[in-house]
N, C-alpha and C positions, 0 to 999 in steps of 0.2 A: 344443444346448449340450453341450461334452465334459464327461462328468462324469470324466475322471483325466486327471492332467498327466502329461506326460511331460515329461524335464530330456536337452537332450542337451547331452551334455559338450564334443564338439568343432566345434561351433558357430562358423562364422565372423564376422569382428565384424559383416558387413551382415546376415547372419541375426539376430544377437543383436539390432540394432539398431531389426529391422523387429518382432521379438517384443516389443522397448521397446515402438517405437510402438502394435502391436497391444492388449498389455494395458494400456497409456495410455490407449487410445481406449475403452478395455472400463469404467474406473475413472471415466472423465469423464460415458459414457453412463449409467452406472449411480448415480453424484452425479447428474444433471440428471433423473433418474428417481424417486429418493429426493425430491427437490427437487419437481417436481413433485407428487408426493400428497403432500406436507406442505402445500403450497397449499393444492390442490387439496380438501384436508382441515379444513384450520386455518384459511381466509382470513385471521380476526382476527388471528391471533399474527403471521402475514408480516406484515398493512401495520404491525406494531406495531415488530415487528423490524426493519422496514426504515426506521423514524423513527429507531429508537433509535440504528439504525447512522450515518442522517443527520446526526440531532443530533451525534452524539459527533466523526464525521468535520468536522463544519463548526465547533464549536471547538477542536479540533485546528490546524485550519487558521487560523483567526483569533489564535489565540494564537502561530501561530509569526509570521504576519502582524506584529502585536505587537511581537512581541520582536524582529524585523527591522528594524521603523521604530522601536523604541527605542535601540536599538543605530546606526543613523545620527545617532538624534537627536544623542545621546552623544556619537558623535566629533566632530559639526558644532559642538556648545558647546566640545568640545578646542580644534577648529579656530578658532574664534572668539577663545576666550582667547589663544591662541597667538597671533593677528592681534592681539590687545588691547595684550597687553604687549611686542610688538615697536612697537607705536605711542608707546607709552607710553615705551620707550627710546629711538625715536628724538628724541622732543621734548625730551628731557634733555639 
């Protein structure tokens, strides 16, 4: 592992690019590492975490579900009325 950075100034953008990726890959390895001995340490707190995230993600989703088919429901009663009283004009 290099323990000092070097910065080079005139860097072409595929150099720069690949240096992205490099320490991208360094930061993902090093979260998935973190990640592991939190497990691997905690088991309880994950599977607890991992409900809490469940939970919260699954009415999220049900609420927007919700407000989707409420929001059809709505215009379908427009719709309806709107069919009502052209009915209701025509028979006049």
């Amino acid at each position: 592992m290099k323990e000092t950075i070097t910065f080079v100034s005139s860097a072409s953008s595929k150099e720069a690019f690949r240096y992205i990726a490099i320490y991208l890959w360094v930061i993902i390895r090093n979260a998935g590492r973190s990640i592991d001995r939190l497990v691997h340490g905690y088991p309880w707190v994950a599977l607890i975490a991992t409900h809490i995230i469940a939970i919260v993600a699954s009415l999220i989703l049900v609420g927007q579900a919700r407000a989707e088919r409420d929001s059809y429901n709505q215009e379908l009663v427009h719709t309806q009325q709107l069919l009502q009283s052209a009915q209701a004009a025509e028979e006049k």
